[in-house]
FILUMDREN-858575 format. One record per residue (C-alpha): residue in one letter; y, x, z; residue number from 1. Coordinates in steps of 0.02 Angstrom, whole numbers, plus 50000, padded with zeros to 5 digits. Layout:
FILUMDREN-858575
['A'; [Y; X; Z]; NUM],
...
end
This chain:
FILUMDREN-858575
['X'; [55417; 53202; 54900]; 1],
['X'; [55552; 53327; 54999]; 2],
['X'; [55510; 53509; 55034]; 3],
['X'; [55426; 53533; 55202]; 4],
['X'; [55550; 53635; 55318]; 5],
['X'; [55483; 53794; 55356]; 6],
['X'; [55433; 53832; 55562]; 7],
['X'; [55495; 54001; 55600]; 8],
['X'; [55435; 54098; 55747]; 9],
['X'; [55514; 54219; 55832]; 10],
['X'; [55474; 54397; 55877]; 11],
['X'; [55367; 54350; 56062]; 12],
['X'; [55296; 54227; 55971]; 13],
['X'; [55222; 54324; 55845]; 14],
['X'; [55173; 54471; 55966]; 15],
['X'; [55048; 54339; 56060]; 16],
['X'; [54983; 54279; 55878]; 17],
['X'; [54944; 54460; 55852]; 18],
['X'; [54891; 54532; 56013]; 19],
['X'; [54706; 54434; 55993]; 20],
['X'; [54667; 54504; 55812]; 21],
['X'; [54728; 54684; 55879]; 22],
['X'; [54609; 54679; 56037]; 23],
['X'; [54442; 54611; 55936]; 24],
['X'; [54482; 54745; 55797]; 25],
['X'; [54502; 54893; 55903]; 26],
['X'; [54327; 54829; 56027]; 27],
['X'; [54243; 54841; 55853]; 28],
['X'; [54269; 55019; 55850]; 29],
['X'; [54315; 55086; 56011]; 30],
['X'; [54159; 55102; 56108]; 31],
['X'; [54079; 55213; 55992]; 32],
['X'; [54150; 55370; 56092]; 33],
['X'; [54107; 55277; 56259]; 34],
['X'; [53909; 55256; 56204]; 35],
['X'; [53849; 55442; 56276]; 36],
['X'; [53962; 55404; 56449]; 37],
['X'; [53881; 55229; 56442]; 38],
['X'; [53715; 55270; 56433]; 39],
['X'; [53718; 55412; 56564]; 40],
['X'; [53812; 55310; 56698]; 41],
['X'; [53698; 55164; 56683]; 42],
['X'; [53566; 55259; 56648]; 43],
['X'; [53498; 55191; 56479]; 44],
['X'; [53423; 55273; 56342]; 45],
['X'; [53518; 55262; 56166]; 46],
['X'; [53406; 55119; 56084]; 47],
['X'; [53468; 55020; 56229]; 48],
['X'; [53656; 55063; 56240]; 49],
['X'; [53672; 55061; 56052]; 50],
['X'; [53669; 54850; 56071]; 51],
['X'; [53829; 54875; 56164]; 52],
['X'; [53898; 54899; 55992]; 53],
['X'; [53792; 54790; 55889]; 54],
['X'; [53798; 54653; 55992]; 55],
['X'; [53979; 54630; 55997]; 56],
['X'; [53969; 54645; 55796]; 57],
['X'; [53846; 54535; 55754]; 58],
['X'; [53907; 54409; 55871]; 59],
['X'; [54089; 54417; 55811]; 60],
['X'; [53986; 54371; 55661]; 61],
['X'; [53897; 54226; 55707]; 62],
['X'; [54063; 54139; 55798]; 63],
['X'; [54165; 54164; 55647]; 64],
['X'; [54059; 54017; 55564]; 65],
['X'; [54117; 53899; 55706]; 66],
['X'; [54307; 53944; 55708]; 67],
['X'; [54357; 53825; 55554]; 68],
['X'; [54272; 53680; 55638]; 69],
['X'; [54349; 53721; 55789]; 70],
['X'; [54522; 53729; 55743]; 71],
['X'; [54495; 53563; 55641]; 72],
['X'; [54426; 53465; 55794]; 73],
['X'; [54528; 53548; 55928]; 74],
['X'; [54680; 53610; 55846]; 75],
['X'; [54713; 53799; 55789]; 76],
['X'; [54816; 53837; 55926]; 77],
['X'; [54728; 53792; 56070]; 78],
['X'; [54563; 53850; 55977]; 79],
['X'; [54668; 54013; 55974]; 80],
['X'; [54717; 54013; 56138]; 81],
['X'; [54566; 53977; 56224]; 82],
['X'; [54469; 54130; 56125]; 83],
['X'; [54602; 54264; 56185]; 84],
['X'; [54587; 54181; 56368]; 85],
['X'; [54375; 54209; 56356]; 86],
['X'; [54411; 54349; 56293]; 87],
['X'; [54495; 54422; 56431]; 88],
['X'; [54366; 54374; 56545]; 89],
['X'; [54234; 54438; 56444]; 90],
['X'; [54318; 54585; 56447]; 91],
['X'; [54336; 54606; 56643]; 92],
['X'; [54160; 54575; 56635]; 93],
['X'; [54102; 54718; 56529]; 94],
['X'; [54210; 54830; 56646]; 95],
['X'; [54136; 54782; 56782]; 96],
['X'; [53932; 54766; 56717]; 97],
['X'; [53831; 54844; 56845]; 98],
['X'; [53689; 54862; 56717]; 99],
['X'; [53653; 54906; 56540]; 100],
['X'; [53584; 54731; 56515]; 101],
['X'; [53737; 54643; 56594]; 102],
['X'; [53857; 54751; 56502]; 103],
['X'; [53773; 54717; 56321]; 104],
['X'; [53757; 54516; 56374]; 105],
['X'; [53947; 54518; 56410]; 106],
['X'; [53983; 54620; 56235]; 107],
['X'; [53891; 54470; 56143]; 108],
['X'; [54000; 54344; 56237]; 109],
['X'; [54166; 54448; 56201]; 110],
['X'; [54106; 54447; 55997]; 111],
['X'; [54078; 54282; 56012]; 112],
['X'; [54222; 54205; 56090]; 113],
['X'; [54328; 54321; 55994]; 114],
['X'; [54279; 54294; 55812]; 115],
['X'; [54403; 54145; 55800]; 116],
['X'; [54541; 54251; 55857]; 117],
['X'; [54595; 54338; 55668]; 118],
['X'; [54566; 54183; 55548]; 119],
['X'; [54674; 54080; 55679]; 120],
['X'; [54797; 54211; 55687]; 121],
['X'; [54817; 54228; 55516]; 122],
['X'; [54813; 54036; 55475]; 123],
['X'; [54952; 54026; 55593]; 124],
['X'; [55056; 54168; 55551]; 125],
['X'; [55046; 54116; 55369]; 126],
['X'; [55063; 53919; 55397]; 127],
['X'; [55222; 53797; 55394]; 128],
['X'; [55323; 53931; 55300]; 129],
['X'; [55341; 53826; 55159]; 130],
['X'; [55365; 53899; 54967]; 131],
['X'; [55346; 54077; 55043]; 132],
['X'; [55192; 54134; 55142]; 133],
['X'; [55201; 54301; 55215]; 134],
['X'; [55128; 54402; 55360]; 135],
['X'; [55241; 54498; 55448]; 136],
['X'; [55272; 54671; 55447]; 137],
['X'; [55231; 54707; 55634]; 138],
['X'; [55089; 54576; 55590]; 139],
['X'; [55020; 54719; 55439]; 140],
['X'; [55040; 54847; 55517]; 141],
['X'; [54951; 54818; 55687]; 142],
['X'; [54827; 54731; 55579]; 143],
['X'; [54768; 54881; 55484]; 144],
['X'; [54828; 55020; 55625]; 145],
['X'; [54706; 54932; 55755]; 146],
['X'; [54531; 54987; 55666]; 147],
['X'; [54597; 55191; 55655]; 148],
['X'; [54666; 55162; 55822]; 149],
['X'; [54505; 55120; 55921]; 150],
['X'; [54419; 55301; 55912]; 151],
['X'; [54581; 55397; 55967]; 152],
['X'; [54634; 55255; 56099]; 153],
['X'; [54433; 55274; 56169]; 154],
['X'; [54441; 55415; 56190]; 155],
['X'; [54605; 55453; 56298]; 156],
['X'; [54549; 55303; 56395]; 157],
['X'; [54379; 55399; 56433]; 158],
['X'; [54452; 55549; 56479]; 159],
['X'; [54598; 55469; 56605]; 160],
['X'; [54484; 55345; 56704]; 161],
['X'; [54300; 55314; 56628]; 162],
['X'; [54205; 55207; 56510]; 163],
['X'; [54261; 55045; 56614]; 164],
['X'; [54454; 55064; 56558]; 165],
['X'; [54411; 55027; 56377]; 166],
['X'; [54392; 54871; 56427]; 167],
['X'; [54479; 54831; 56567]; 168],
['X'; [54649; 54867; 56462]; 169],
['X'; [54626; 54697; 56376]; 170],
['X'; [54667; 54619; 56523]; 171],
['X'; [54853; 54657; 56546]; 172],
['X'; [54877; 54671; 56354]; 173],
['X'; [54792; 54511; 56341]; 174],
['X'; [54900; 54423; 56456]; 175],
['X'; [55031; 54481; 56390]; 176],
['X'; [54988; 54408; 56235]; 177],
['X'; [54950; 54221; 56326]; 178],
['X'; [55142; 54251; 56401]; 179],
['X'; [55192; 54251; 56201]; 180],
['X'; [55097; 54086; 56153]; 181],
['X'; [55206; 54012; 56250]; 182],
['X'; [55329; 54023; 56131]; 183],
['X'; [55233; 53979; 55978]; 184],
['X'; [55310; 53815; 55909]; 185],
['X'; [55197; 53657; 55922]; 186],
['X'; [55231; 53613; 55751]; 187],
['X'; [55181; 53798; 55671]; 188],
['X'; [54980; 53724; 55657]; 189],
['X'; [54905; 53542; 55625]; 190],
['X'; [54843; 53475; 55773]; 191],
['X'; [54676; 53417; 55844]; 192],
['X'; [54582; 53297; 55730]; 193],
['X'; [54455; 53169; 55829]; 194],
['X'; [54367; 53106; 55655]; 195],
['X'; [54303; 53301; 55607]; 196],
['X'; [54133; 53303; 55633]; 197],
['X'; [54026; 53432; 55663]; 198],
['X'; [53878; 53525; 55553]; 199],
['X'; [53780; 53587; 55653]; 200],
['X'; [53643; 53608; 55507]; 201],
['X'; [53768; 53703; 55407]; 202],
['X'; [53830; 53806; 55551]; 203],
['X'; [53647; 53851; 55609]; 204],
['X'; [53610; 53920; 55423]; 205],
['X'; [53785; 54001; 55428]; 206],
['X'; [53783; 54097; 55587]; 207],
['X'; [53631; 54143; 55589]; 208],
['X'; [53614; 54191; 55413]; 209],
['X'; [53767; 54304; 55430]; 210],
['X'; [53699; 54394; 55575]; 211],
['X'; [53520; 54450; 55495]; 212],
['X'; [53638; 54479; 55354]; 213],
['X'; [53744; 54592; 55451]; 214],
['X'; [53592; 54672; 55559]; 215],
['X'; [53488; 54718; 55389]; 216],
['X'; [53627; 54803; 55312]; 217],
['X'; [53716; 54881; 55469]; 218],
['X'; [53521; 54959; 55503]; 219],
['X'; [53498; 54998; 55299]; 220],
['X'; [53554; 55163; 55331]; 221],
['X'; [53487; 55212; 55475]; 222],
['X'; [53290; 55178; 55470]; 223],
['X'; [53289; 55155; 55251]; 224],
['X'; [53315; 54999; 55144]; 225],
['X'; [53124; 54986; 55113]; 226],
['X'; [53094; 54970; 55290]; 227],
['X'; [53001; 54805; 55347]; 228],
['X'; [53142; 54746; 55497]; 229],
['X'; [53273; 54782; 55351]; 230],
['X'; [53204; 54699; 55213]; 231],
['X'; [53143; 54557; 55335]; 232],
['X'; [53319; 54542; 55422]; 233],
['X'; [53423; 54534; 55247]; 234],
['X'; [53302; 54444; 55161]; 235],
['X'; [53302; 54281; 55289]; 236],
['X'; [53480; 54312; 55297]; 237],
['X'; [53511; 54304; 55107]; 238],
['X'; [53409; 54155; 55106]; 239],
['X'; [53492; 54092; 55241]; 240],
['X'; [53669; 54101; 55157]; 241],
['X'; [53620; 54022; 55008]; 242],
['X'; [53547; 53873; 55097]; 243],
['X'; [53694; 53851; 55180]; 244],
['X'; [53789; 53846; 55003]; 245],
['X'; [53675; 53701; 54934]; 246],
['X'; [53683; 53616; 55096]; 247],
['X'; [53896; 53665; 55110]; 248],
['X'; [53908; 53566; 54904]; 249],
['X'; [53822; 53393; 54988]; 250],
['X'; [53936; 53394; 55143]; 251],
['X'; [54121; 53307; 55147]; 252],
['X'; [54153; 53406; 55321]; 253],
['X'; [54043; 53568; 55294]; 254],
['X'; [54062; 53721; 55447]; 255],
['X'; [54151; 53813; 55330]; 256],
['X'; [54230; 53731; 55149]; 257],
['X'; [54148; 53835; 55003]; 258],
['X'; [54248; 53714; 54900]; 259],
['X'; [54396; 53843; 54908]; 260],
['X'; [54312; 53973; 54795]; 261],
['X'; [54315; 53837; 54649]; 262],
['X'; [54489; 53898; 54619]; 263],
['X'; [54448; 54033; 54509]; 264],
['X'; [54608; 54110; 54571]; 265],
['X'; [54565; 54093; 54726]; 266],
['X'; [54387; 54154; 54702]; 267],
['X'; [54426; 54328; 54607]; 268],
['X'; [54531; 54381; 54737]; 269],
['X'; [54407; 54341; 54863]; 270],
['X'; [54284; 54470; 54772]; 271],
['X'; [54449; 54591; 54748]; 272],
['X'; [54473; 54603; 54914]; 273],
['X'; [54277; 54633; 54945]; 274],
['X'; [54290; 54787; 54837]; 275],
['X'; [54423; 54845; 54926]; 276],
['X'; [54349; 54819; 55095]; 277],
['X'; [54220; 54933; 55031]; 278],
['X'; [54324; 55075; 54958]; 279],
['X'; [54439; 55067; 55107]; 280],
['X'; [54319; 55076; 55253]; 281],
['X'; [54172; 55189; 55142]; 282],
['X'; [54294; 55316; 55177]; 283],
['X'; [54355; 55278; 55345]; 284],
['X'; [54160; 55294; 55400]; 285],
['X'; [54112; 55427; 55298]; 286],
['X'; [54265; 55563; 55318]; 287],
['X'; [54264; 55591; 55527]; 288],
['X'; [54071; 55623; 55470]; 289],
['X'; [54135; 55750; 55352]; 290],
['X'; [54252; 55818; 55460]; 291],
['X'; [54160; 55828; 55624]; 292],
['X'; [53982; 55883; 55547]; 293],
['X'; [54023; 56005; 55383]; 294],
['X'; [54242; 56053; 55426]; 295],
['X'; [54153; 56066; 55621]; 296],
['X'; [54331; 55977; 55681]; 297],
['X'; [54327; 55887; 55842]; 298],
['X'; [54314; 55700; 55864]; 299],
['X'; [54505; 55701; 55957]; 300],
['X'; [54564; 55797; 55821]; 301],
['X'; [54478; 55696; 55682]; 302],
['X'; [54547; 55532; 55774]; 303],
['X'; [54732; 55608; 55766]; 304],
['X'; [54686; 55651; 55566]; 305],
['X'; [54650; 55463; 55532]; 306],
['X'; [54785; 55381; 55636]; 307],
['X'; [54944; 55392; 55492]; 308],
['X'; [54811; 55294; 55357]; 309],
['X'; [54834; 55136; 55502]; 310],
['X'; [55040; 55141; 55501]; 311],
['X'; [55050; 55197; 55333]; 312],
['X'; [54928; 55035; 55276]; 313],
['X'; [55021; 54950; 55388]; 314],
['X'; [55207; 54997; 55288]; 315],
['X'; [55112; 54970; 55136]; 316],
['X'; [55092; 54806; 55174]; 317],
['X'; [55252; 54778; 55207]; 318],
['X'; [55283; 54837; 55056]; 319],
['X'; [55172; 54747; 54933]; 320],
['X'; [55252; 54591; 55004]; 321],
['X'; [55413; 54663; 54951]; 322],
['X'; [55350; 54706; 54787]; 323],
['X'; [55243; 54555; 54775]; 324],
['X'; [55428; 54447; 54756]; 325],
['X'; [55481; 54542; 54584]; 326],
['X'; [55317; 54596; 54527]; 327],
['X'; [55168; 54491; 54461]; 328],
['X'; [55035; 54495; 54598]; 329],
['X'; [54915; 54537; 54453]; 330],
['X'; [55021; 54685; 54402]; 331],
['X'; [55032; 54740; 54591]; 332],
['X'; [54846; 54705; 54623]; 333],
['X'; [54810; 54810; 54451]; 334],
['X'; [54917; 54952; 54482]; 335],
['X'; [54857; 54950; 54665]; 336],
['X'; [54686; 54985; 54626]; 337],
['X'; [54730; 55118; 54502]; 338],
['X'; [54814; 55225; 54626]; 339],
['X'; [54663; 55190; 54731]; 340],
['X'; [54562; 55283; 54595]; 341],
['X'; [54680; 55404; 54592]; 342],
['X'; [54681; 55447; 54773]; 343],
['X'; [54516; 55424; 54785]; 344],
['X'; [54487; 55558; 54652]; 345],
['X'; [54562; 55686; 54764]; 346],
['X'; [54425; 55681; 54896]; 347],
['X'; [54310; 55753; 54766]; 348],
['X'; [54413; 55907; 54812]; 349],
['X'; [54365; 55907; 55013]; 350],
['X'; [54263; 56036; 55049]; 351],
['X'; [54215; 56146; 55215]; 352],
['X'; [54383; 56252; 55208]; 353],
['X'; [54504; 56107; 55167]; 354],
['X'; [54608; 56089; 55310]; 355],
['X'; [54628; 55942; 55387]; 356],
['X'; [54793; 55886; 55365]; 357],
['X'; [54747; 55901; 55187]; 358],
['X'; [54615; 55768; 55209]; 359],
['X'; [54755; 55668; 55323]; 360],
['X'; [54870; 55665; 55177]; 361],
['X'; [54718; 55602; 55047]; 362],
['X'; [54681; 55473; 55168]; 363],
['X'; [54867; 55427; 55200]; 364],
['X'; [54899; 55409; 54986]; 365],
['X'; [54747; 55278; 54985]; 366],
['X'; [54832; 55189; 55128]; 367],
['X'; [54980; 55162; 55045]; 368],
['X'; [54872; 55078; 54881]; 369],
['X'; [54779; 54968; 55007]; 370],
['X'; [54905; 54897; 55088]; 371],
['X'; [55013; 54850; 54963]; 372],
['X'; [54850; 54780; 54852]; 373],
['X'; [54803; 54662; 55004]; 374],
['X'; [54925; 54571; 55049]; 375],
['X'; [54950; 54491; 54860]; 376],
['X'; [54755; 54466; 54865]; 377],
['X'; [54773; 54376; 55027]; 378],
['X'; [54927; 54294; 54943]; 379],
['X'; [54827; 54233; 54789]; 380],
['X'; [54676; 54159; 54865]; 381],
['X'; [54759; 54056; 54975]; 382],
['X'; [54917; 54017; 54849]; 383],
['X'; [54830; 53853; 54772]; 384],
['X'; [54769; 53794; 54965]; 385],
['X'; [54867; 53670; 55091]; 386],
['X'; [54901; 53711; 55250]; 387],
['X'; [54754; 53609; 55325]; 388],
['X'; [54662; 53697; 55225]; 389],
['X'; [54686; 53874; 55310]; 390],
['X'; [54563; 53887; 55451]; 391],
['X'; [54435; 53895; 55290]; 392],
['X'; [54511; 54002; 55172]; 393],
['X'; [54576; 54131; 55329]; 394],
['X'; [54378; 54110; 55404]; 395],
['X'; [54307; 54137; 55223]; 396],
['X'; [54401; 54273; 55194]; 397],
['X'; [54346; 54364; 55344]; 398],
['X'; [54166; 54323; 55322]; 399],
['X'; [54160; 54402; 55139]; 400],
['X'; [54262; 54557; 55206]; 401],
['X'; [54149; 54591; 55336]; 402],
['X'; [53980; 54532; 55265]; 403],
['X'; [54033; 54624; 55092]; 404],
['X'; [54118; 54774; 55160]; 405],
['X'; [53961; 54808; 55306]; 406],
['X'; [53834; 54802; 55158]; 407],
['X'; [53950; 54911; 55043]; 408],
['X'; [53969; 55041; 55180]; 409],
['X'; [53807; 55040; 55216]; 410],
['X'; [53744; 55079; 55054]; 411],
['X'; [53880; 55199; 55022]; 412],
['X'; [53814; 55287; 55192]; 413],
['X'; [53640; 55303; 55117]; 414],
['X'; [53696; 55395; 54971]; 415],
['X'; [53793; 55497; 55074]; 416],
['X'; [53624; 55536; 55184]; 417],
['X'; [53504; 55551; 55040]; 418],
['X'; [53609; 55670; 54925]; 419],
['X'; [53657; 55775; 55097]; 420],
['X'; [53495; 55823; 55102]; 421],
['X'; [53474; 55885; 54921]; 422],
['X'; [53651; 55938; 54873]; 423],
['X'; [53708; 55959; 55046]; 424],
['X'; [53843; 55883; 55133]; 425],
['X'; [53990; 55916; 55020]; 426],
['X'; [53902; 55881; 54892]; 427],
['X'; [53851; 55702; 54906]; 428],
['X'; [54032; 55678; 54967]; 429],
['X'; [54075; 55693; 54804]; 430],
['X'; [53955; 55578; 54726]; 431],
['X'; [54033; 55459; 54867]; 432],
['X'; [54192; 55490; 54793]; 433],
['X'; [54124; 55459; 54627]; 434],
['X'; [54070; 55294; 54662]; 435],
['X'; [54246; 55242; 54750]; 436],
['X'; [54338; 55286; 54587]; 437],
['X'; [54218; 55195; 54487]; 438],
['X'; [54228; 55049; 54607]; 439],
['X'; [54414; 55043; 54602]; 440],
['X'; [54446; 55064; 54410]; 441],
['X'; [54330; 54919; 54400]; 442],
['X'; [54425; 54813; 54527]; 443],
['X'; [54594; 54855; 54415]; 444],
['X'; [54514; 54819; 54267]; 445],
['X'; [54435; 54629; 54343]; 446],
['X'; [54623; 54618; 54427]; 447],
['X'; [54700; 54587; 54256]; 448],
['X'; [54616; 54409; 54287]; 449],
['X'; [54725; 54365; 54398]; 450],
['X'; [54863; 54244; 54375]; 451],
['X'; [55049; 54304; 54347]; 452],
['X'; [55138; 54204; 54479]; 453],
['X'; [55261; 54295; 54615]; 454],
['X'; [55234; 54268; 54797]; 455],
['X'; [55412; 54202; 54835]; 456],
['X'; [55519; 54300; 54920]; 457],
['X'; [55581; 54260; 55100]; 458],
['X'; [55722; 54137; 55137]; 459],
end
């Protein structure tokens, strides 16, 4: 059988393949600094304006259990393409919410029309490139800049025009973005498929399973583990999940293919790139905490602090795929989490006098140890899969990122909160800390499982 030729795209192309991804990953994190404005403009009380946040979260959840089907029914581009469209709409719609019931309604249906937006993007970026898959380098580093970029962005938005402009700046930048789709080759994605056929058990036990899932451990923290809601919440949802698994094994055309993880390549670097969800964003959460509550820094200059880690994960990238051509991706994955641990070990240093572009450059060494670990994770989970078999792995991947990195954080915050109160704050920082080097010297040490193929390199 010959080689399939490779679809390149070019350079507008990709920009519209990444503006989507960008705009959902900053709107995850950018209306935390808006929630105070929020609430007093439409006057709401915090409970209330809290679900402007949630909602969008747990929503993004629940639609990322659709988006494989989607793209196998419709076709991953227009699947694509129609998300960043609702999107924008959804977007003009939060601007312009009149109430804090309105606005938190239109949040859901921007989560939920968006969730298809970063598997897509991803199975498209990485599809038809035949023997080498690779995400770009603008592709990394926008990817991994947009989640450090949301505070900071929020909060000059806030200042220059009000709480509506975080939103309403989707709109050009999201047209902008349809303008670029317009030059994505029809060939780069397999087209709609009339014979998929829908789950709509599976899906059910999917979508809502991840949200409870998501809920319990996102509210973990806050009101206690033992707590009825969160043990009710992540109970059902745990349940809920592993229905879906034994109902996923007895389906030919499940929501989402589980079938992926019996790779056992492709299913350690699933739970790799777990961990390192968790060690990556424990910190991202937990540090602008430090920094605001025990260093007393403000939340502008604690956004400027955290904004190299996003272009320097972003290079890092860039360079792990680099690397990832003469270098086993076990040995890279390995030696990855290693520095991890090593970086890691020098937050145990932080403490109320450290100044903060100490912290920056702490942050900015882990960066670099991220980025180049996930691409060849990435890279190895999907290395035994076909193309049509992308929309799966990219939505499976992002499911177990977010479900397994949430839960991680979460627990990692409630250490944080319970140790504050008998060691004090920079005290259970370091048992934090403690836990991310243990959690990334075990990652190295499970990486060494990993099969020694190359990703190959560009042609």
């Amino acid at each position: 059988m010959s080689a399939e030729v490779p679809v390149r795209t070019g350079g507008l192309a990709q920009l519209g393949l990444m503006i989507g991804p960008l705009l959902t990953m900053v709107d995850s994190s950018i209306v935390n600094v808006a929630v105070a404005d929020i609430g007093r403009q439409l006057h709401a009380g915090l409970d209330s304006v809290e679900w402007v946040v949630s909602g969008y979260l747990l929503a993004l959840a629940a639609g990322l259990a659709a988006s494989a089907f989607l793209a196998r029914r419709l076709g991953t581009l227009r699947v694509y393409r129609a998300s960043l469209v609702a999107f924008v709409v959804a977007s003009a719609a939060c601007a312009a919410a009149p109430t804090a019931g309105l606005l938190i309604a239109a949040r859901a249906v921007q989560g939920l029309v968006g969730a298809p937006l970063v598997p897509l993007a991803m199975t498209l970026l990485l599809g038809r490139q035949g023997s080498g898959r690779r995400i770009p380098v603008a592709a990394g580093l926008l990817f991994f800049l947009a989640p450090a970029l949301g505070p900071t962005l929020g909060g000059l938005l806030i200042a220059a025009g009000g709480w509506p402009w975080i939103f309403l700046v989707n709109v050009p930048v999201g047209l902008a973005g349809l303008v670029g789709l317009r030059r994505v080759p029809a060939a780069l994605a397999p087209g709609a498929d009339p014979a998929a056929r829908a789950d709509p058990v599976g899906l059910g036990l999917l979508a809502v399973g991840l949200t409870l899932a998501l809920y319990g451990a996102s509210r973990g923290s806050v009101v206690g583990w033992h707590s009825t809601p969160v043990v009710t919440t992540l109970g059902t949802g745990a349940v809920l999940l592993a229905g879906y698994v034994a109902w996923a094994a007895r389906r030919d055309q499940p929501a989402v293919d589980l079938t992926l993880v019996r790779h056992r390549q492709s299913a350690l670097a699933l739970g790799l790139s777990v961990a390192s969800a968790v060690i990556a964003y424990a910190a991202v959460f937990l540090v602008p905490v430090f920094t605001q509550t025990v260093q007393h820094h403000s939340a502008l200059a604690t956004g400027v602090a955290l904004l190299p880690q996003g272009i320097i994960t972003g290079l890092g990238t860039a360079l792990g795929q680099r690397l990832a051509a003469r270098i086993t991706v076990r040995t890279l994955v390995c030696a990855g989490f290693v520095v991890l641990a090593g970086t890691s070990a020098g937050l145990l240093l932080l403490t109320a006098t450290t100044p903060l572009w100490v912290t920056a450059l702490l942050l900015s060494g882990r960066a670099v140890a991220i980025g180049f670990g996930i691409t060849p994770l990435l890279f190895a989970m999907l290395e035994p899969l076909a193309d049509e078999q992308l929309p799966d792995g990219n939505t499976l991947f992002n499911i177990a990122q977010r479900l397994g990195g949430s839960l991680g954080v979460s627990l990692l915050a409630s250490l944080f909160a319970a140790r504050a109160v008998v060691a004090g704050p920079v005290g259970s920082f370091h048992e934090v800390g403690v836990v991310l080097v243990a959690l990334s010297l075990g990652a190295a040490l499970l990486s060494t499982g990993l099969r020694r193929i190359r990703q190959p390199a560009a042609s």
